[in-house]
C-alpha positions in Angstrom: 0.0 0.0 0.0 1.4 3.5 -0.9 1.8 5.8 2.1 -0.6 8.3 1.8 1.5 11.3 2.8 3.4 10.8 -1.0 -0.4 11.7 -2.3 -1.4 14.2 -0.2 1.2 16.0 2.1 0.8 15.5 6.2 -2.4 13.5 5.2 -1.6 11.0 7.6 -0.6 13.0 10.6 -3.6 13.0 12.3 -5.8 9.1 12.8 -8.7 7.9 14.3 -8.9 3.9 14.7 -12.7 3.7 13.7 -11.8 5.0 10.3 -8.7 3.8 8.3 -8.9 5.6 4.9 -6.1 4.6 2.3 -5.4 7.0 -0.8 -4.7 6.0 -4.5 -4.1 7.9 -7.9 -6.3 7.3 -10.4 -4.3 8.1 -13.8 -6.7 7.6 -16.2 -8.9 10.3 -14.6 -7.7 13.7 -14.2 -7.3 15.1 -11.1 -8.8 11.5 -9.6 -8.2 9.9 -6.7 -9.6 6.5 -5.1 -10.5 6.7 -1.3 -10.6 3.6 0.5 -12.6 3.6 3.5 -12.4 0.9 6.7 -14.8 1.0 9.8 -17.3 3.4 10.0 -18.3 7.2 10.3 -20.8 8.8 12.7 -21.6 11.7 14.5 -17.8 11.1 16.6 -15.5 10.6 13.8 -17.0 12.6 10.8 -15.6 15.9 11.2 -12.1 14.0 11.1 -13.6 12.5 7.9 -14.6 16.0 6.3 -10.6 17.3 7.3 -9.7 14.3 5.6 -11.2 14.8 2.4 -10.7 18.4 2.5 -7.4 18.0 2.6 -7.8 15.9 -0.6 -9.8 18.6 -2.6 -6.6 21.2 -1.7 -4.1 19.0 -3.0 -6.1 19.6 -5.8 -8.1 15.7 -6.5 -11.5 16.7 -7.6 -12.8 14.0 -9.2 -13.3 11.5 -6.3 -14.2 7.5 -6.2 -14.8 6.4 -2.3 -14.6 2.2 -2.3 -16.9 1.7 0.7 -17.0 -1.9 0.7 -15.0 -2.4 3.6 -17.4 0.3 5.4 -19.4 -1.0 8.2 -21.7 1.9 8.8 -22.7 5.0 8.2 -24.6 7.4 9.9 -27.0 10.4 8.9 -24.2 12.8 9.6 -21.7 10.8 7.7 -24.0 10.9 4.8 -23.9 14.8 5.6 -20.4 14.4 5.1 -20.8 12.8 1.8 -22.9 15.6 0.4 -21.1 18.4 1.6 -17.7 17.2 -0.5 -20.5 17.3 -3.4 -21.2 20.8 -2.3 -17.5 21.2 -2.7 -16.4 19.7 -5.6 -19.2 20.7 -8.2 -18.1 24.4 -8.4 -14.8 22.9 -8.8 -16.0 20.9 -12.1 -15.6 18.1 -9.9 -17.6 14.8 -8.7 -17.6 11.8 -6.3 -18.9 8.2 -7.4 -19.0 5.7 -4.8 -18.9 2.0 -6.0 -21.3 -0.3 -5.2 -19.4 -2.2 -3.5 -20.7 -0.9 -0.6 -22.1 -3.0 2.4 -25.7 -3.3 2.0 -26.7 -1.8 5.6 -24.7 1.3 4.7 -26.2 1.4 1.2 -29.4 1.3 3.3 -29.1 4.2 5.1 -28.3 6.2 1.8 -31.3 4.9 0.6 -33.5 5.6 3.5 -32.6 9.0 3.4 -33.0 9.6 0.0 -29.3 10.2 -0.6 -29.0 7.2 -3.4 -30.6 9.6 -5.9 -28.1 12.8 -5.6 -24.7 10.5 -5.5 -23.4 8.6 -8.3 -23.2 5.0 -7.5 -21.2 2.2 -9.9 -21.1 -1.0 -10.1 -17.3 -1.6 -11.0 -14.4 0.9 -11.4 -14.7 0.7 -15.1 -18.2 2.2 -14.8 -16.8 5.1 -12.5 -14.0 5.8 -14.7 -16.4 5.7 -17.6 -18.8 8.3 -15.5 -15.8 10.6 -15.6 -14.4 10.3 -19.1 -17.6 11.2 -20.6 -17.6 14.8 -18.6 -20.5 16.8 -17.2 -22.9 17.8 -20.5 -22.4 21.6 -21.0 -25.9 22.1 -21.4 -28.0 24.7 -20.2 -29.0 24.1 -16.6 -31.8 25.2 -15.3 -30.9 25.0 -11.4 -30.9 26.3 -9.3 -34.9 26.6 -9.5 -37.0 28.3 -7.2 -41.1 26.5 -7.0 -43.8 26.1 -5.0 -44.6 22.8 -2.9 -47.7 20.8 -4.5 -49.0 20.4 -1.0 -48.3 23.8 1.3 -47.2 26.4 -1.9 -43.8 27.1 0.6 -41.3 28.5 -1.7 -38.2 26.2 -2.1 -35.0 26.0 -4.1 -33.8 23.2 -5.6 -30.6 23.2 -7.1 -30.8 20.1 -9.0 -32.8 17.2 -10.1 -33.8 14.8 -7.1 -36.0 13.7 -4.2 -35.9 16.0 -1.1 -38.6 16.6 1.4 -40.5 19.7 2.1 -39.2 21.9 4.7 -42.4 23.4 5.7 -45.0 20.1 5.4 -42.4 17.0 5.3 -43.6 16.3 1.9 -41.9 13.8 -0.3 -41.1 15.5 -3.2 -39.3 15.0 -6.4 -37.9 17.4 -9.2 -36.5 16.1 -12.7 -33.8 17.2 -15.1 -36.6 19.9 -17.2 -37.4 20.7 -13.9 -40.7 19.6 -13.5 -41.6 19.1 -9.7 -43.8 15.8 -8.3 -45.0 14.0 -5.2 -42.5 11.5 -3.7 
């Protein structure tokens, strides 16, 4: 195993035994790096997961794959985790893809929560570096998009396509790629 520190400088300087995270180049996808993550991330440990990847985007990897299959669990706040680095990266021109590989209880929770629509999940590495080769479309984008809830009329932004819930009357709700809003 490489030592992670030749990656990404004084990466490994700071651990925390309930999550091991190992580091490898990707050379067929620019600025890509495969994260491999052992044990599991909850409300204790994920702030020294977000440092962690942080540290990542600075050394300038924006293109992320997370191998999760040796990830036990996952909590709400880890998924929180997971989202912000999207929040991160996509102004960057950058994206995350985590294989499938992942433990089904984790890939529960993602589920549960609605979070397996907004990430990018593949089956093999071949379909993640695939995902990247073919680049984000240059297309018009109509996000972020401003409606009204089918249920309450509460104003809301969405700034992309997916399922989120209503903040005002818990609704379900979904929103496509034309932008065209529905129940659940």
């Amino acid at each position: 195993m490489t030592n992670n520190n030749n990656i990404v400088p004084a990466f490994d300087d700071e651990r925390d035994d309930s999550l091991k995270i190992s580091l490898e180049k990707i050379d067929s996808i620019q600025n890509g790096l495969k994260i491999y993550l052992n044990g599991y991330i909850d409300t204790y440990n994920s702030n020294f997961f977000q440092k962690k990847i942080t540290k990542v985007v600075e050394a300038g990897f924006i293109n992320l794959v997370f191998n999760c299959s040796a990830l036990n669990y996952v909590s709400s706040t880890g998924i929180g985790s997971f989202t912000s680095f999207l929040k991160m990266l996509k102004p960057k021109g950058g994206d995350i893809v985590l294989l499938l590989e992942i433990q089904p209880k984790v890939y529960e929770v993602f589920q549960l929560l609605g979070f397996s629509q907004f990430f990018n999940i593949k089956d093999t590495m071949d379909d993640a570096v695939a995902f990247f080769k073919q680049g984000t479309p240059v297309a018009e984008s109509i996000f972020p998009k401003v409606f009204a809830c089918p249920m309450c009329n509460k104003h809301l932004r969405a700034t992309r396509s997916g399922r989120f819930r209503c903040s005002e009357c818990k609704s379900i709700l979904a929103i496509n790629d034309q932008g065209v809003v529905s129940l659940g």
